[in-house]
C-alpha positions in Angstrom: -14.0 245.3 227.9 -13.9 241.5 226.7 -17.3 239.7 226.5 -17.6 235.8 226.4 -20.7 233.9 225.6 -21.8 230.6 226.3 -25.5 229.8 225.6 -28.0 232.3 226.5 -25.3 233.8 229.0 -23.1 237.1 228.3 -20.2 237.7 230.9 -18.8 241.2 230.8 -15.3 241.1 232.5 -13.5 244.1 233.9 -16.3 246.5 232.2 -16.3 249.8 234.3 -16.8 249.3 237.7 -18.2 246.3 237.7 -15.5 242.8 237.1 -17.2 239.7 236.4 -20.6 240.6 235.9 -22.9 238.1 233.8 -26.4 239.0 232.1 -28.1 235.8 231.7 -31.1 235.6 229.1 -34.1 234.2 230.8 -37.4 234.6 228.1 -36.1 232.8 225.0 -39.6 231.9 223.6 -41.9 234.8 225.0 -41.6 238.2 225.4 -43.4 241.6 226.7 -45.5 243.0 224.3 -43.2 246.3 223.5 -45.3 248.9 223.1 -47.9 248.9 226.1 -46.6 245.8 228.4 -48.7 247.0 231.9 -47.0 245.9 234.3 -48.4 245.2 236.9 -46.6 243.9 240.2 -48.9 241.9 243.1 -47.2 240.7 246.9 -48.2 238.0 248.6 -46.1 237.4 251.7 -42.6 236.6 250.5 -43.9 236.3 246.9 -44.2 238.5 243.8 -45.9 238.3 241.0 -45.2 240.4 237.8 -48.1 240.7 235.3 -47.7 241.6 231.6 -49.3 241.3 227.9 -46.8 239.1 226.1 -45.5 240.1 222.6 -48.0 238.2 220.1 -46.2 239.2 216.8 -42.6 237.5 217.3 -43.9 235.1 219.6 -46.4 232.3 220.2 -48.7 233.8 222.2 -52.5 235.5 221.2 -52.9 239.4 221.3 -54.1 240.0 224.5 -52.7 237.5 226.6 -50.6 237.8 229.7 -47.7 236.4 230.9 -46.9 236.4 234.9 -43.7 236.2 236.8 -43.7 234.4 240.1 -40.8 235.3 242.7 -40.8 233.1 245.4 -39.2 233.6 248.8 -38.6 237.5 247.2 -36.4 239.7 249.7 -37.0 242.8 248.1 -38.0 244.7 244.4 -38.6 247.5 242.7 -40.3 248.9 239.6 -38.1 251.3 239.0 -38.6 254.6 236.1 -35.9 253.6 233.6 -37.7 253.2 230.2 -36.4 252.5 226.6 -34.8 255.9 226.1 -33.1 256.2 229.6 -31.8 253.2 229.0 -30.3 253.7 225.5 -29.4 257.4 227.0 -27.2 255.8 229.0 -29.5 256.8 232.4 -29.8 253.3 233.8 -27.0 251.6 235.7 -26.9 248.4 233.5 -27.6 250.7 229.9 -23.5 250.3 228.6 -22.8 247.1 230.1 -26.5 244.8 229.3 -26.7 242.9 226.3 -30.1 244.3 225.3 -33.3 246.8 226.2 -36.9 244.5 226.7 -35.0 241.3 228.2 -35.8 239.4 231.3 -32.2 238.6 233.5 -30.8 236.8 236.1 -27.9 238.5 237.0 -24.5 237.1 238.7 -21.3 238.3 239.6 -20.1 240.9 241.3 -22.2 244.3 241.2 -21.4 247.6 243.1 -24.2 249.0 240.9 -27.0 246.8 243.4 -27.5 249.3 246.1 -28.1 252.5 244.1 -31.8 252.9 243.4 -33.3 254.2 246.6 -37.4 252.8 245.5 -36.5 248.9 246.9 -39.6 247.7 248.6 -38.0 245.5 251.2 -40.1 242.4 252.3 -37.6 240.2 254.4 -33.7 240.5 255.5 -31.3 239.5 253.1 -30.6 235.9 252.4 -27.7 233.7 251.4 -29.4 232.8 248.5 -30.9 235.6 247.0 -31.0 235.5 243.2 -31.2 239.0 241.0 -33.3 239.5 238.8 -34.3 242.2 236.1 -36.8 242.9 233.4 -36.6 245.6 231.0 -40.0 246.5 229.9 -41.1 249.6 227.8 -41.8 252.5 230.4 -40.1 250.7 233.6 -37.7 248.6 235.1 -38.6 245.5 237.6 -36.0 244.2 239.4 -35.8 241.9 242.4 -34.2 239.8 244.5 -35.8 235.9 245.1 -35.2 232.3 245.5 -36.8 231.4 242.5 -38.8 232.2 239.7 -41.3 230.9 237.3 -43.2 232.1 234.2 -46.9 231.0 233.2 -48.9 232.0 230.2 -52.4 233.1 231.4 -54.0 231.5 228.1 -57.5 231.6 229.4 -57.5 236.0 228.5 -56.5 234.9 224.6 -60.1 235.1 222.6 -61.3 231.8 220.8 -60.0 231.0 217.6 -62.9 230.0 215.1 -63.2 227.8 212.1 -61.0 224.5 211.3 -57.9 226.4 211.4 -58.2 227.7 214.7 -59.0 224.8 216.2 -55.8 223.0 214.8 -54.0 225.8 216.3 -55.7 225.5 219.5 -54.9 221.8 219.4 -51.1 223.0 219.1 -51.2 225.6 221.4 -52.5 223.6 223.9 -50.4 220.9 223.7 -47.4 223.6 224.1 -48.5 225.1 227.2 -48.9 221.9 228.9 -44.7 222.4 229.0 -46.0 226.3 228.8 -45.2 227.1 232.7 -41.7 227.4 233.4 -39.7 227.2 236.9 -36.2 227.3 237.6 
C-alpha cells in the first residue's frame, strides 16, 4: 500500500480491495467532543442535519456547545454502530485503510466497500452528484451521501463568560464565528 498526501487529503492507492480511494479531512479547527458527542441526526425533506457537542479542550469552542452538520440535497445516510473499538478492532470497513478514528470525511474514489451496511435510510434516487461523506464519532458512525455540506457552531448554548476577561474573549470569539459557519 503507497499513501500520498497533499494538504488535508490522504490517497490510499491499491490498498485491499479498494484502488484509488482518498480520505479527505474536513474539521480542521473543530471537533466532536470525544467522550459523549450525542449525536443527534434531524431530516428535513432532502436535508440532514447532524447535531453534536464539539470538543472544548483542543479546540475553540465553550463546554457545552454544539456544532451541526447540514447535508443538503442528501440521498441517503446512516448512523451506523461502529464505535472507537470496532473500529480500531478492525470491524468497520474503512478501520485499516482511514487515516484516523473521530474525523469528519469526504470520501472519493473508487469504493466497493459503499454498499455493505444494510441500515441506509434512503430519501431520494441516486444522483450524479452525490458526495460521501463520514464522521467518526465516539459510539457511532454517520455517513451519508449529499450535494453539499456545511458546519455551524450553535454559540448561543455556550454559558456567558464573566468579568474583563471574558468579555475580551467574547469579543474574539465573536468576531471568529462571524467566518464561524462553513459551506463547501
Amino acid at each position: 500500500m503507497q499513501a500520498t498526501r497533499s494538504r488535508r487529503r490522504l490517497v490510499l492507492e491499491g490498498a485491499l480491495t479498494m484502488s484509488a480511494l482518498a480520505f479527505e479531512h474536513l474539521n480542521l479547527d473543530w471537533n466532536a467532543e470525544p467522550n459523549a458527542p450525542q449525536p443527534v441526526v434531524m431530516v428535513s425533506g432532502a436535508d440532514v442535519r447532524v447535531a453534536f457537542y464539539l470538543n472544548p479542550w483542543a479546540y475553540l469552542a465553550d463546554e457545552g456547545e454544539r456544532g451541526r452538520l447540514i447535508f443538503k440535497d442528501c440521498t441517503r445516510w446512516r448512523l451506523g454502530e461502529t464505535n472507537d473499538e470496532g473500529w480500531y478492532r478492525g470491524q468497520c470497513r474503512y478501520s485499516k485503510i482511514a487515516p484516523g478514528w473521530g474525523e469528519f470525511y469526504e470520501l472519493t474514489g473508487s469504493d466497493d466497500q459503499q454498499p455493505w451496511p444494510t441500515d441506509w435510510q434512503e430519501l431520494a434516487a441516486s444522483a450524479s452528484r452525490q458526495r460521501h461523506f463520514l464522521f467518526y464519532f465516539r459510539d457511532e458512525t454517520f455517513e451519508c451521501f449529499a450535494a453539499t455540506w456545511s458546519f455551524e457552531s450553535t454559540a448561543e448554548s455556550a454559558p456567558p463568560r464573566v468579568g474583563a476577561l471574558g468579555r475580551i474573549l467574547d469579543r474574539i470569539c465573536s468576531i471568529g464565528r462571524i467566518r464561524w459557519r462553513k459551506s463547501v
